[in-house]
One Martini backbone bead per residue (centre of mass of N, CA, C, O) as a GRO file, in nm:
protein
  310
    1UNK     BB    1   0.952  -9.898  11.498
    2UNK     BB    2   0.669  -9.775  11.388
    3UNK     BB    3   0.304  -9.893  11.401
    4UNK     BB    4   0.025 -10.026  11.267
    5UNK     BB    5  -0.197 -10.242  11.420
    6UNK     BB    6  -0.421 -10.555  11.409
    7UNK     BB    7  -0.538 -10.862  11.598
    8UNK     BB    8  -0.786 -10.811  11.454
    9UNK     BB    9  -1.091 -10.759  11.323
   10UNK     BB   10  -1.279 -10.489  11.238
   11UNK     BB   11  -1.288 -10.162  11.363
   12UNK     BB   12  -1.088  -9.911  11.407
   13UNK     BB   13  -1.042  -9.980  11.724
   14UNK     BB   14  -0.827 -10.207  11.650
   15UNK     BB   15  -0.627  -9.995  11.621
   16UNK     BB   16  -0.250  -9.970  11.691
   17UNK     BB   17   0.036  -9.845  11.860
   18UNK     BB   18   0.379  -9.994  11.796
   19UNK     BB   19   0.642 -10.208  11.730
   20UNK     BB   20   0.914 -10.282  11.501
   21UNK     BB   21   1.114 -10.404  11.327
   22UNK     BB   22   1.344 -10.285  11.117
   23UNK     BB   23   1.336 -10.345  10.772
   24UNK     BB   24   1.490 -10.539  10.510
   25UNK     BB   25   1.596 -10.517  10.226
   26UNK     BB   26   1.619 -10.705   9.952
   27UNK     BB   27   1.604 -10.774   9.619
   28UNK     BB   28   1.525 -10.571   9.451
   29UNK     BB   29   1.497 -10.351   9.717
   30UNK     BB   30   1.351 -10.120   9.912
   31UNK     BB   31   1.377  -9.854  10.147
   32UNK     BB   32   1.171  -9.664  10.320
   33UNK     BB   33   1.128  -9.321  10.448
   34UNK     BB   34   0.821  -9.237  10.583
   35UNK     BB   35   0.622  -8.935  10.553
   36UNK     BB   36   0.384  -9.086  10.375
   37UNK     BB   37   0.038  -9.232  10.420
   38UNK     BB   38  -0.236  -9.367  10.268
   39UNK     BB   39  -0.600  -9.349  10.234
   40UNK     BB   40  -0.808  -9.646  10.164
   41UNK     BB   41  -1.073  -9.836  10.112
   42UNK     BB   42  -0.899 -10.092  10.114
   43UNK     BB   43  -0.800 -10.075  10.424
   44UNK     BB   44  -1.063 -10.101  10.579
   45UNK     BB   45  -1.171 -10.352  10.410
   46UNK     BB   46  -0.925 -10.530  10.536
   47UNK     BB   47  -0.990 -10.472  10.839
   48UNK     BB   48  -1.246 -10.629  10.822
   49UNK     BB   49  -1.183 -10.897  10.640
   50UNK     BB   50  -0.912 -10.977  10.483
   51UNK     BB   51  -0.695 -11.080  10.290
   52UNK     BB   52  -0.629 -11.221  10.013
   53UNK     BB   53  -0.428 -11.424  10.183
   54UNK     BB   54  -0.550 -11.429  10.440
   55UNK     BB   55  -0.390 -11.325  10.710
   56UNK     BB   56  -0.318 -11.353  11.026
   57UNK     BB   57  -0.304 -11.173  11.258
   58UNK     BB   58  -0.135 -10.977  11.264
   59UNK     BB   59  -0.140 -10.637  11.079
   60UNK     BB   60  -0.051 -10.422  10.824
   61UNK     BB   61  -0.131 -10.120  10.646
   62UNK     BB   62  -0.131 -10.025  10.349
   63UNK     BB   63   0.047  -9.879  10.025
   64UNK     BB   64   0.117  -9.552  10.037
   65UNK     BB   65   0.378  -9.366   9.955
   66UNK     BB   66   0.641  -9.166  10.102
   67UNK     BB   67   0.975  -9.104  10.030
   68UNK     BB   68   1.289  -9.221  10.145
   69UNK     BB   69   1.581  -9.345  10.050
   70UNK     BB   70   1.776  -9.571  10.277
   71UNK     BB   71   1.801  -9.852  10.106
   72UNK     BB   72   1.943 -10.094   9.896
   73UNK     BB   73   1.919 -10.340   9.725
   74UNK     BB   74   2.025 -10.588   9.544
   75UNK     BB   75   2.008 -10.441   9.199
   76UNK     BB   76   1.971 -10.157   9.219
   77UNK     BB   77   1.956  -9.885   8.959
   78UNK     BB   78   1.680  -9.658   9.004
   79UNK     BB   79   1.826  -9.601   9.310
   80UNK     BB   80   1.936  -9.389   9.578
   81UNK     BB   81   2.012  -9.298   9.864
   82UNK     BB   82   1.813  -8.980   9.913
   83UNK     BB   83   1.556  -9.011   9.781
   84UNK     BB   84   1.228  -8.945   9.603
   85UNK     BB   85   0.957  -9.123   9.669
   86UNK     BB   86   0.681  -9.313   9.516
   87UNK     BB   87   0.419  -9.564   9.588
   88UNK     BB   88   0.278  -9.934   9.556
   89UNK     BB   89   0.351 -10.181   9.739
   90UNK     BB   90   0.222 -10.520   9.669
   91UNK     BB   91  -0.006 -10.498   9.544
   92UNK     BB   92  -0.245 -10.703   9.726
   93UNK     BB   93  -0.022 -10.728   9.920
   94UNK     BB   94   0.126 -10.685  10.216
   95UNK     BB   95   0.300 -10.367  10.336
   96UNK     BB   96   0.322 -10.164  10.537
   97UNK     BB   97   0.268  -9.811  10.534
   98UNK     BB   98   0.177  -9.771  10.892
   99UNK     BB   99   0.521  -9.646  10.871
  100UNK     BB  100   0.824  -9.548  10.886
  101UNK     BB  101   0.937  -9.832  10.704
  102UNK     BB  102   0.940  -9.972  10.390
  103UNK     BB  103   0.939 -10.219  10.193
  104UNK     BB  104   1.005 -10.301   9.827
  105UNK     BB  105   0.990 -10.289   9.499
  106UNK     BB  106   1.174 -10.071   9.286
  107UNK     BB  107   0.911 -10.094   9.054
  108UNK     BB  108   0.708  -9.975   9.293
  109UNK     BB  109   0.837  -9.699   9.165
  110UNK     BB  110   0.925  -9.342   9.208
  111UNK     BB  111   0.987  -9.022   9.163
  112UNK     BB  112   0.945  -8.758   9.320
  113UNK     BB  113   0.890  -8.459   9.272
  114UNK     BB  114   0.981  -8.153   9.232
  115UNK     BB  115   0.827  -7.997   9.539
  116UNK     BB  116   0.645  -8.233   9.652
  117UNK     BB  117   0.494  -8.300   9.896
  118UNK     BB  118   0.436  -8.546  10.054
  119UNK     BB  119   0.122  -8.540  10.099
  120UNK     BB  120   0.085  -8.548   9.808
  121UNK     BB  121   0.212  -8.815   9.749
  122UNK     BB  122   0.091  -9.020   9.904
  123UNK     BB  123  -0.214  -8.966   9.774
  124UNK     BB  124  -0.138  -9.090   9.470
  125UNK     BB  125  -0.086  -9.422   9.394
  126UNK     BB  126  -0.366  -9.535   9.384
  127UNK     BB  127  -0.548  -9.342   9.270
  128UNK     BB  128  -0.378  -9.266   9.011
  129UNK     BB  129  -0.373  -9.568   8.892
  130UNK     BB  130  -0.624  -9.613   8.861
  131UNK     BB  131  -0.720  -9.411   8.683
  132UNK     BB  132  -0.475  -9.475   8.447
  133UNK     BB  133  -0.565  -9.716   8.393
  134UNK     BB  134  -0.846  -9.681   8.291
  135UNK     BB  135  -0.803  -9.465   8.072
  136UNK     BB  136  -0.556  -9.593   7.934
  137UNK     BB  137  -0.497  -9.884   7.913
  138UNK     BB  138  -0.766  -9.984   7.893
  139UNK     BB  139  -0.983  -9.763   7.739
  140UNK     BB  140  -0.831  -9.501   7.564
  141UNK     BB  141  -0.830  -9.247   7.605
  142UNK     BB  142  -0.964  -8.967   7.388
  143UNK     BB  143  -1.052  -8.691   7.211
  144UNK     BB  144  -1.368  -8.632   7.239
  145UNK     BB  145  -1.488  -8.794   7.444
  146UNK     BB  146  -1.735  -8.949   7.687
  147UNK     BB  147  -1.688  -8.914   8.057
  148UNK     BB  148  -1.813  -9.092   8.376
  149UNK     BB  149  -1.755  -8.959   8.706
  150UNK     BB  150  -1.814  -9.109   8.996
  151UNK     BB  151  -1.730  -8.962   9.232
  152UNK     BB  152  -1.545  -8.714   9.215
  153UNK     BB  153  -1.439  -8.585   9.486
  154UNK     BB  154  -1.250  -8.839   9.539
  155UNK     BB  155  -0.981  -9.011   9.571
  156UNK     BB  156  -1.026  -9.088   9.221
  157UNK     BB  157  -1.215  -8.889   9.132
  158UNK     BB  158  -0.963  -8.633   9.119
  159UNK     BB  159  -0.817  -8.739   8.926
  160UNK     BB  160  -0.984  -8.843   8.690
  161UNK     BB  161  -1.084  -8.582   8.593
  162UNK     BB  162  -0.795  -8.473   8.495
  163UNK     BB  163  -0.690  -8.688   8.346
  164UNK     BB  164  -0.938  -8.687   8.113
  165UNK     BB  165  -0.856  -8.386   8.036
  166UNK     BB  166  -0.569  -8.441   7.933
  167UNK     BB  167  -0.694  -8.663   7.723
  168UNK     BB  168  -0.961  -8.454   7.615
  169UNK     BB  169  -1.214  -8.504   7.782
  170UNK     BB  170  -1.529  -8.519   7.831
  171UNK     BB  171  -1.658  -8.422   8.167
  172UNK     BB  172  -1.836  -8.608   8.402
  173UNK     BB  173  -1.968  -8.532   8.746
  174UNK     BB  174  -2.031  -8.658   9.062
  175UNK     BB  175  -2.213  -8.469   9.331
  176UNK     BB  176  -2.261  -8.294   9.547
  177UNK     BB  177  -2.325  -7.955   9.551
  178UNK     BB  178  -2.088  -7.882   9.772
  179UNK     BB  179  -1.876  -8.034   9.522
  180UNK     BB  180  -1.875  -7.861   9.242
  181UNK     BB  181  -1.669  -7.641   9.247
  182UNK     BB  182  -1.460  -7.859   9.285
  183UNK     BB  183  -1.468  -8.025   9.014
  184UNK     BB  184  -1.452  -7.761   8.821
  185UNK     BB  185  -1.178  -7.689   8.918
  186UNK     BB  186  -1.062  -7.904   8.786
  187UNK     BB  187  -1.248  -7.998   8.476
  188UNK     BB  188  -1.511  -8.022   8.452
  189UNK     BB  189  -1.822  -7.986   8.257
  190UNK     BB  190  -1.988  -8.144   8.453
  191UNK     BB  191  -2.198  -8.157   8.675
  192UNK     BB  192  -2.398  -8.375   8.943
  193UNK     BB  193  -2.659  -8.454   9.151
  194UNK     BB  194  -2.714  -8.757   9.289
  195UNK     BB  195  -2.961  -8.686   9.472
  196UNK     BB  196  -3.139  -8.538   9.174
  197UNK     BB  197  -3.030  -8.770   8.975
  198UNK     BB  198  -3.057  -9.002   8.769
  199UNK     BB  199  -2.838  -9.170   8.601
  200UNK     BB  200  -3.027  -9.243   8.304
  201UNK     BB  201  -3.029  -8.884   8.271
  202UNK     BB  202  -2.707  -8.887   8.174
  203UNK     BB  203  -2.721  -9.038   7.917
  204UNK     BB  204  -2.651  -9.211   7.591
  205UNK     BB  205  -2.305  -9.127   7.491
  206UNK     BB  206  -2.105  -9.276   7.630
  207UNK     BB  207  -1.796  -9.423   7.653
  208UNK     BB  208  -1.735  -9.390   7.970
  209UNK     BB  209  -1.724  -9.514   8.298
  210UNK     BB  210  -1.694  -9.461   8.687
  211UNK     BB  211  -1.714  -9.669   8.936
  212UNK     BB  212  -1.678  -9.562   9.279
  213UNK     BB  213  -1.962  -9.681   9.476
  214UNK     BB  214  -2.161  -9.905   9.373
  215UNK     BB  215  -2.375 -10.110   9.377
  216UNK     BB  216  -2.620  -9.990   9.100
  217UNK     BB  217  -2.407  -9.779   8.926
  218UNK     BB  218  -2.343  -9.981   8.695
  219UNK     BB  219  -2.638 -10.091   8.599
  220UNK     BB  220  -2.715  -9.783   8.545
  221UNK     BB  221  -2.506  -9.696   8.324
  222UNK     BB  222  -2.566  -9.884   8.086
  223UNK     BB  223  -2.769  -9.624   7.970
  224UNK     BB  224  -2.508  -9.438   7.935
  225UNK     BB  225  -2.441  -9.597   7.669
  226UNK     BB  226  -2.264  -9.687   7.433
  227UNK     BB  227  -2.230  -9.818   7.211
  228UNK     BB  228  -1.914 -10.007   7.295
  229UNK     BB  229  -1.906  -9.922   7.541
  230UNK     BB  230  -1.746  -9.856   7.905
  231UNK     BB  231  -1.756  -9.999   8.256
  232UNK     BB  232  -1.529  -9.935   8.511
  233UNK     BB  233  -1.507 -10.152   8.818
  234UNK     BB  234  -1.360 -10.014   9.126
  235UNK     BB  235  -1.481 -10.228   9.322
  236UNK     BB  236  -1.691 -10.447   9.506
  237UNK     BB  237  -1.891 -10.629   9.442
  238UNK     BB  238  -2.069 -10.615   9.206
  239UNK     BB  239  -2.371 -10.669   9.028
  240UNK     BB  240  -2.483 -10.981   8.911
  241UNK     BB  241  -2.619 -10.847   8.628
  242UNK     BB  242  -2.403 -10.681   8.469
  243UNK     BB  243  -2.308 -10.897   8.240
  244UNK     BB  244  -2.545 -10.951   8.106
  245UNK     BB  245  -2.641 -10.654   8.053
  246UNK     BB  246  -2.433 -10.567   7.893
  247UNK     BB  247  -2.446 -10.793   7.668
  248UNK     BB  248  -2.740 -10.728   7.572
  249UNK     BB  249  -2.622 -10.397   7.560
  250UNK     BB  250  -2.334 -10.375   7.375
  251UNK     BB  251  -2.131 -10.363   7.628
  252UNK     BB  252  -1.908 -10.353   7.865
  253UNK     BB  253  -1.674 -10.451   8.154
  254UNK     BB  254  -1.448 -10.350   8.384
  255UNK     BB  255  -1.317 -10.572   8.616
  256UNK     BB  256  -1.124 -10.396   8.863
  257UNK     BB  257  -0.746 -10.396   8.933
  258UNK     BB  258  -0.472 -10.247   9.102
  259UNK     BB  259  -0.120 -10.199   8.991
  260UNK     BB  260   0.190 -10.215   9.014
  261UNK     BB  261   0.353  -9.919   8.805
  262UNK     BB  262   0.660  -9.751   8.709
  263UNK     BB  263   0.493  -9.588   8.450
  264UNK     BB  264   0.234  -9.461   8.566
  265UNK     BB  265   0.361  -9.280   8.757
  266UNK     BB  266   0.558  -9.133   8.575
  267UNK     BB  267   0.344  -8.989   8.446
  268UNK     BB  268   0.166  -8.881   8.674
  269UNK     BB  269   0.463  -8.700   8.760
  270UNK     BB  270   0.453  -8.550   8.486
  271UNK     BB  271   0.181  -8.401   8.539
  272UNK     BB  272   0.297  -8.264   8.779
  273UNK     BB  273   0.505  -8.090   8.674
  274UNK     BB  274   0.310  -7.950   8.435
  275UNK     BB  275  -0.020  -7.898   8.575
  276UNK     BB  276  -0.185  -8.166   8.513
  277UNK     BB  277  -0.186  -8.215   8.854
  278UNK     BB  278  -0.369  -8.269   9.153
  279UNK     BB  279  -0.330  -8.333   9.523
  280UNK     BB  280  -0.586  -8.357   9.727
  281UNK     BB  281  -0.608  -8.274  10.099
  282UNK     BB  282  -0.825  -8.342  10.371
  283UNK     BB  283  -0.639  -8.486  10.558
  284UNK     BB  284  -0.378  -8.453  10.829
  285UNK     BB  285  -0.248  -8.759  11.035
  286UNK     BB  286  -0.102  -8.939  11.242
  287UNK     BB  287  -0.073  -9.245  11.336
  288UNK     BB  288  -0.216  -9.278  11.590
  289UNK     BB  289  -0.493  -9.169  11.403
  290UNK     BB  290  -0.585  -9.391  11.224
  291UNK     BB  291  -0.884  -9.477  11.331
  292UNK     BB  292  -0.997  -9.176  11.244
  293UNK     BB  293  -0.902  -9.199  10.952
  294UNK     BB  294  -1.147  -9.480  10.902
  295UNK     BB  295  -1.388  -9.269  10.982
  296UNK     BB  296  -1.327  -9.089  10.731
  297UNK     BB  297  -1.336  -9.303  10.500
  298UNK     BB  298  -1.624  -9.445  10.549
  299UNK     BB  299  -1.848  -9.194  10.553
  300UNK     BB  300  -1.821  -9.060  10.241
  301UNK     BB  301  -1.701  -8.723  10.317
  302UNK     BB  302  -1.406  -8.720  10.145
  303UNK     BB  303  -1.196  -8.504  10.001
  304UNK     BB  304  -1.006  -8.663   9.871
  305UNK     BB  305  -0.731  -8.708  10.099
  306UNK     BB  306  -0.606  -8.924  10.322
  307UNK     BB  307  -0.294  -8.857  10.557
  308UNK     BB  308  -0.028  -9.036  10.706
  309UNK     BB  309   0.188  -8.959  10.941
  310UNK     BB  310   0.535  -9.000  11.165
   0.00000   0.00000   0.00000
């Protein structure tokens, strides 16, 4: 099969279209034919730093599937080869979905809606579950709270205000002017534009804070948060201040990482279902230009999801 790879760490360049064994399930694992793998910022920021377990180059990137589940391993009983399913497997352990093939836990997948494109499947499963983990699991968001969701046009942050919208909740999103008119049309109540308004001047009595930017974002939000309010940080490395500020102001901070949920996922696509859910695709790219997906997707200037097909 074909795959992406990278022999050392660095720069998008590093990533190049070679081949390799196609991989055999495990017990209680699937084989999915991919049709589409997202691109997400862990992805990049993998490639240039190195995974969580250490391992050394070579290695594949990728999390994100979409596809058809092509054999099923010993024990495997809610899915037959056939299906059409979407998954986030083995995060944050390297998966290699940036390949024709790939193989998973099968409880970290779900079955793909009927009728959705898989381009727009392959760009739900990590974005997707981001948001509905902290809305839903985390925070508990309930009808007539108010959430303030940073990068609103990302890809988390597109899914996050539909999300918030869905759990009844009033929505405020950060973006730039030029991509207000498509936030508005998810179902922001809100949008702000964070080029000319301070962070601080966003409000003082929100519930939900949505980190997606980093750097001082979550730190500056701490002021727009009601007592017992909670900021939830999922990028890296937030600001070493964050915490001890958050106790001060009896606010929370819920530092954020994303798990692999086929119940999370079954929501997910529950909503698209239902019309109250929709995974924008701002570019679709083959594998072999991969190196050009991980450069549209470092600029920060991409609404909602890139997704690389075989």
């Amino acid at each position: 099969m074909r795959i992406v790879s990278q022999d050392s760490l660095g720069g998008p360049e590093v990533l190049y279209l070679t081949t390799a064994e196609r991989p055999q399930p495990g017990p209680t694992e699937i084989l999915v034919k991919v049709q589409a793998a997202g691109v997400n910022p862990v992805d990049w920021k993998v490639r240039r730093r190195g995974t969580v377990d250490d391992d050394p180059p070579p290695f594949t990137l990728g999390w994100d599937v979409a596809g058809v589940v092509e054999e099923i391993g010993v024990g495997v009983t809610r899915f037959r080869p056939g299906d059409a399913v979407l998954g986030m497997p083995r995060f944050p352990h390297l998966a290699g979905a940036y390949a024709e093939y790939v193989t998973g836990p099968s409880r970290h997948f779900t079955r793909a809606p009927a009728g959705m494109a898989p381009t727009d499947a392959g760009g739900l499963p990590l974005a997707g579950l981001t948001a509905w983990q902290i809305l839903v699991d985390t925070a508990d968001i309930r009808p007539g709270q108010r959430v303030l969701v940073h990068a609103a046009a990302g890809g988390v942050g597109h899914l996050a205000v539909q999300i918030a919208k869905a759990r009844g909740a009033y929505v405020l999103g950060t973006a730039s002017a030029a991509k207000h008119e498509l936030v508005r049309g998810l179902g922001a109540d809100e949008v702000i534009d964070y080029r000319t308004t301070e962070v601080a001047a966003m409000g003082t009595d929100l519930d939900l804070v949505l980190d997606l930017v980093g750097g001082r974002t979550a730190l500056d939000s701490l002021a727009t948060l009601r007592p017992g309010g909670m900021v939830a940080v999922a990028v890296t490395d937030p600001d070493e201040r964050l915490f001890a500020e958050a106790e001060r102001r009896g606010v929370r901070v819920a530092d954020f990482l994303v798990e692999p949920d086929h119940a999370g996922l079954a929501a997910l696509t529950d909503l698209v279902e239902r019309g109250r859910l929709r995974v924008l695709v701002d570019t679709v790219l083959p594998l072999a230009d991969a190196a050009r997906a991980h450069e549209l997707s470092e600029s920060g200037r991409v609404s909602g999801k890139i997704v690389l097909v075989p």
